[in-house]
N, C-alpha and C positions, 0 to 999 in steps of 0.2 A: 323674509329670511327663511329658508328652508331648514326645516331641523335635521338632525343628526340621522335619524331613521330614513326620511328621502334622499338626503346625501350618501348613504352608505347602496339606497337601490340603484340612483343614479352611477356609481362607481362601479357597480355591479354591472352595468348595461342594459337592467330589465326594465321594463316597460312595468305600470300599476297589476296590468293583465296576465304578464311573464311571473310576475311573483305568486298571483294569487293561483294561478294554474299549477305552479312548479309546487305548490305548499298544500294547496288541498281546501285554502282560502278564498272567499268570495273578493271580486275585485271592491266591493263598499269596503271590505272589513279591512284591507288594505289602505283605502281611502280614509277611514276612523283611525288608525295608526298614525298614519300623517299629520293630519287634524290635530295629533296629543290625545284622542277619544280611548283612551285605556292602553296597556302596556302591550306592545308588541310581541309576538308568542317568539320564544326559547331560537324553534326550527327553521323560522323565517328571518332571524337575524343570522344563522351560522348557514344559512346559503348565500345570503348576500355575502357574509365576508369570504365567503371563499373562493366565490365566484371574481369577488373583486382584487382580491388576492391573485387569482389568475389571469385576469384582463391586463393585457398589452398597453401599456403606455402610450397614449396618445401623442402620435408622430408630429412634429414639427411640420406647420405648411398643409397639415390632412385637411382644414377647414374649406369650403366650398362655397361659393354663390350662385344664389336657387331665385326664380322668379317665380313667382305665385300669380296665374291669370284664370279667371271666373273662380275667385278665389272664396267665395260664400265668404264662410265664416271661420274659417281659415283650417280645417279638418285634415285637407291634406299637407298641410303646411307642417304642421305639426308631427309628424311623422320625418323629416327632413330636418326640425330643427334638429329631433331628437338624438341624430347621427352626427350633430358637428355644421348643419348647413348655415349659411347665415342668407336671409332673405334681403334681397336688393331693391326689389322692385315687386309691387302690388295691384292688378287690377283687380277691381269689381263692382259693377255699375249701379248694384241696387244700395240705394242711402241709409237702411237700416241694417244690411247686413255690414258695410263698411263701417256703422255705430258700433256696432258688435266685434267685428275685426279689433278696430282699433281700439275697444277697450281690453282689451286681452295679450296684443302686440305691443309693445312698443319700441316700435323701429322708429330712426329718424327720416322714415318719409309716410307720407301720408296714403291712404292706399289712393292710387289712382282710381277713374271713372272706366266709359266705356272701350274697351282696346279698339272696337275700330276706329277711332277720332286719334290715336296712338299712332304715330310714326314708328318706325322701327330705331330710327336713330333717337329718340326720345328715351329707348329702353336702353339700361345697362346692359355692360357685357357680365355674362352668365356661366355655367357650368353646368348647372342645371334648371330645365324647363318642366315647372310642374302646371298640367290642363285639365281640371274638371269642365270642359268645352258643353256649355247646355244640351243639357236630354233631351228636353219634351220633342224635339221632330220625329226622333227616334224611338221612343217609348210606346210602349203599348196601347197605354192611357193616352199618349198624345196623341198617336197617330187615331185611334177610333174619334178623340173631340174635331181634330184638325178635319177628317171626312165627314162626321157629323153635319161639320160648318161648310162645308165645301170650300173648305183652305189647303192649302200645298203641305207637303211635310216631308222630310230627310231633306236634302240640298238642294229642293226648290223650296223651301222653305229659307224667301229670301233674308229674313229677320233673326235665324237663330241657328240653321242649317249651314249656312256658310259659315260659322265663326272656325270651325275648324282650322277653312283656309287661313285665318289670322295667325292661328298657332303655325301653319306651315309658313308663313312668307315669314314671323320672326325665326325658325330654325336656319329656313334657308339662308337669310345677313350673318344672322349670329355663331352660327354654328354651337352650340353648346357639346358639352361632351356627353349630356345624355339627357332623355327626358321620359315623364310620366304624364298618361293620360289616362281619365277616367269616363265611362260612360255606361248606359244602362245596359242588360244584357240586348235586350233584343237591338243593338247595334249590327250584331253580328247579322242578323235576320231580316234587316228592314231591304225591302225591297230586293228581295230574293236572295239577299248576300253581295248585291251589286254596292249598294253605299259602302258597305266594308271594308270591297276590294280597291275602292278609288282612294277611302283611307292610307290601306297597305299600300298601294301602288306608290300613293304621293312620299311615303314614307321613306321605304326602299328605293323606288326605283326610279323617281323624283331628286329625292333630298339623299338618298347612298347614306341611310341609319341601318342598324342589323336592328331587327326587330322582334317583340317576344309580346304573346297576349295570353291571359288566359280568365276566365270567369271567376269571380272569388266570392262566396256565400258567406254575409259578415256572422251568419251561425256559428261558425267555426269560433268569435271570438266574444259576441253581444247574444241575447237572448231573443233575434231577429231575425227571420227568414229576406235578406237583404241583399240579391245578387245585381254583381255590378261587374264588368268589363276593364280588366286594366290593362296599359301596353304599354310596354314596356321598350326603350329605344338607345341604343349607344352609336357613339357616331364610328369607334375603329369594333373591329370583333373580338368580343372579348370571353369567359367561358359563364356568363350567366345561364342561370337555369332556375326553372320553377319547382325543381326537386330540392334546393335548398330551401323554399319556403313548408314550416313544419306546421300542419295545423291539428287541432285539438277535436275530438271530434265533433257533429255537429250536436247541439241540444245540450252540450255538456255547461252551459252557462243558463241559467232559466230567469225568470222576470223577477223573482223573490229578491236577486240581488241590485237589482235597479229601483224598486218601489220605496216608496216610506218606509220605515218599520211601523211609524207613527206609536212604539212605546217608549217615548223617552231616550234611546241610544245613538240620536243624532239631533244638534242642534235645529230649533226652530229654525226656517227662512222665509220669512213674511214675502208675496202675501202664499207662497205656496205649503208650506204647513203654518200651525198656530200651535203656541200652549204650552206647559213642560212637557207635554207628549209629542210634541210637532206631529200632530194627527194634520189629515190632508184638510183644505180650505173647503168649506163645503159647496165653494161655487163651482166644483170640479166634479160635482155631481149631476149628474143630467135631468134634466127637470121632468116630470111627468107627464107633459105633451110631447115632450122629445123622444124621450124611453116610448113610450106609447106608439110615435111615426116610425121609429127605427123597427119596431117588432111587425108593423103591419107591412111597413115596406119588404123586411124579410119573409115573411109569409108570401105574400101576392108573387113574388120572383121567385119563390119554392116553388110553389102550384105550379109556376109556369115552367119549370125546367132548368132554372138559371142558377147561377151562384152566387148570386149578388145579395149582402146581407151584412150584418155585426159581425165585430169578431170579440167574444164574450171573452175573458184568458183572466186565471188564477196566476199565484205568484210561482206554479209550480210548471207553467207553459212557458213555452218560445211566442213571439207576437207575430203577426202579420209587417209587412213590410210598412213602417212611418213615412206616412205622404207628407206634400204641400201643402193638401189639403183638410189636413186634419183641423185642424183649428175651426171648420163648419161647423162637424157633429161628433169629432172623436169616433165615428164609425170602427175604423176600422181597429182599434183596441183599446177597446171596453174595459177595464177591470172590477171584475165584480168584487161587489161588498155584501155578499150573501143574498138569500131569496127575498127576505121584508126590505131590502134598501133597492135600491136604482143604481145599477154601473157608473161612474166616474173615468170621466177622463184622464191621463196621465197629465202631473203637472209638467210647467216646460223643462224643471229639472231631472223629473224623470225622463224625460224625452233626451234631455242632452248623457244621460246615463246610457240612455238605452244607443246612442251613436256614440257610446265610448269615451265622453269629456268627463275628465275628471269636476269635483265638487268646487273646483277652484278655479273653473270655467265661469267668468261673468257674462249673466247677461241682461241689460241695459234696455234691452225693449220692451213693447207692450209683450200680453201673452199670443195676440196674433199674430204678433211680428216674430217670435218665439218658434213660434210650432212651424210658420213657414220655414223659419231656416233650418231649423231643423230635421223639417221634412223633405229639405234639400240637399242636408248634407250627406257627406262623405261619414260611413261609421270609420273611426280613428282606428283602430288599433289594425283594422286591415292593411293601411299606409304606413302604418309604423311597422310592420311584421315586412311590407315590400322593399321599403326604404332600407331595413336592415340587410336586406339581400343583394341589394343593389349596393350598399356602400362599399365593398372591399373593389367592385369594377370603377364605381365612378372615384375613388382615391388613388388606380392604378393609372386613369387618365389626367388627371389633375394634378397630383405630385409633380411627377416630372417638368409640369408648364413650371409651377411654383419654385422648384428648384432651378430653373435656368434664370426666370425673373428674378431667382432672389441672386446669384451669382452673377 
């Protein structure tokens, strides 16, 4: 049961992120309110009510149904409930992320497996299509292992490059009235800008959606240099625009608000803090032949001209971008514990912090299984900032069906 303090944010429209930016509060110290973790400050309750005082009565019939496909662990999803959507329909093929889904969801269906083994008539009718459609063909990182190995990549990349098209052959049955897709930036780049336009083309000029993309750096909202490709798609022309999305600027959120405090001002969570201090688990410390490879490896690629190395970061930094691959060596964001100790890796809770899930986010898996998904996901509040701009178009397409159905 939600207490009286998140029911009053919720009434208000704000997001954990929207309060604590609108108030001058970190988004934990919002999260510690919640909680019941000490008394709400004065300033942060007389915005919500007034806010919520102001907010329009939720129309009759506004609610929508959204399908969720390469659905991780459900980041974009979430951003969709937040507006009213209700989810229909779930693919996603990896077994531990769908652990993870479904301990956090509870819809009466189960998330589905692979969409291409998915018929189209299998899938409900919709409203809206939401596609975190796989990176790696597209990605930087992918495309240098793919040639590495002498394997294919963007849309000859028969195993992960085509899923696209799965998204377009369910648009084209279903027609929804609008959809979201996510991908890395260098989407736009891969292959001189040619993959991109076969995108756009299938879009518009294919499938007759109006269409809107733009890059969105989740700095703006996490304490993460995290850019990502979103597009944006209605099926009549409606007057969307990327100038109603409002952002914060970048670095204004820093890692201080994601880390442990580890003195006592947030509950233990075994096994990632311990004690009345909930100080961090010290197996998240990197052991002395690890710390040892990581400083020589960064050395040897200095000398040589490269960039290639740790990324060391205080609580008062932005982080590097959180891989898949983090769960090897935590390379790439180290948090140090001063000169006499050894950098520690982020636990998986900070890592679900740092992609924006609140502390009421469970997760279910090993810690491998942890940093993978979360080095896959969607940071949150960027989908919830998009979803909120998109709602007043996709409720001016929708209503109306709603109203004739119900009449």
């Amino acid at each position: 049961m939600i207490n009286q303090f998140t029911a009053l944010r919720i009434r208000a429209g704000l997001s954990v992120d929207d309060l604590a930016l609108m108030t001058g509060y970190s988004s934990r110290q919002v999260q510690r309110w919640e909680a019941g973790e000490g008394k709400p400050r004065a300033a942060a309750i007389g915005l919500m009510r007034s806010m919520a005082e102001a907010a329009p009565a939720e129309q009759a019939g506004s609610r929508f149904n959204f399908i969720d496909l390469f659905a991780g662990i459900g980041g974009i999803r979430k951003g969709f409930d937040a507006i009213g959507g209700h989810c229909v329909f779930t693919s996603e093929w990896n077994k531990y992320a769908q652990q993870t889904y479904a301990a956090n969801f509870r819809d009466n269906h189960p998330p589905h497996g692979d969409i291409t083994e998915i018929g189209t008539d299998e899938i409900p009718d919709h409203d809206v299509l939401l596609a975190g459609f796989p990176c790696q063909p597209f990605s930087i990182a992918g495309v240098s292992k793919k040639n590495s190995l002498g394997r294919k990549h963007g849309f000859l990349d028969e195993t992960q490059g085509t899923l696209f098209f799965d998204v377009a052959r369910i648009l084209k049955v279903k027609r929804p009235a609008a959809f979201m897709l996510e991908n890395v930036k260098n989407l736009t780049g891969h292959d001189k800008g040619r993959t991109f336009q076969v995108i756009l083309d299938t879009l518009t000029k294919e499938l007759g959606y109006k269409v809107w993309h733009k890059v969105i750096d989740a700095q703006h909202f996490v304490p993460q240099h995290r850019e990502r490709i979103i597009i944006v798609g209605f099926r009549e022309d409606v007057p969307f625009s990327w100038d109603d999305l409002k952002l914060a600027g970048k670095g204004s959120v820093r890692l201080r608000s994601i880390l442990h405090a580890e003195d006592g001002s947030e509950k233990a969570e075994e096994p990632y803090t311990l004690g009345s201090a909930a100080a961090v688990n010290g197996k998240y410390t990197l052991s002395d032949k690890l710390w040892q490879y990581l400083q020589g490896y960064a050395a040897k690629h200095k000398a040589a001209g490269n960039g290639f190395g740790f990324g060391l970061v205080t609580p008062d930094d932005v982080s590097r971008t959180l891989s898949a691959r983090y769960y090897k060596d935590g390379s790439e964001i180290l948090v140090s514990q001063g000169r006499k100790k050894n950098p520690r890796r982020l636990t998986p809770r900070e890592c679900a912090r740092l992609m924006g899930y609140s502390d009421d986010f469970r997760i279910p898996v090993s810690d491998t299984q942890a940093y993978k998904q979360f080095g896959n996901s969607v940071a949150v509040p960027v989908f919830e900032a998009v979803a909120r701009i998109m709602q007043p178009h996709i409720r001016a397409l929708v209503e109306p069906v709603r109203q004739r159905e119900a009449a």
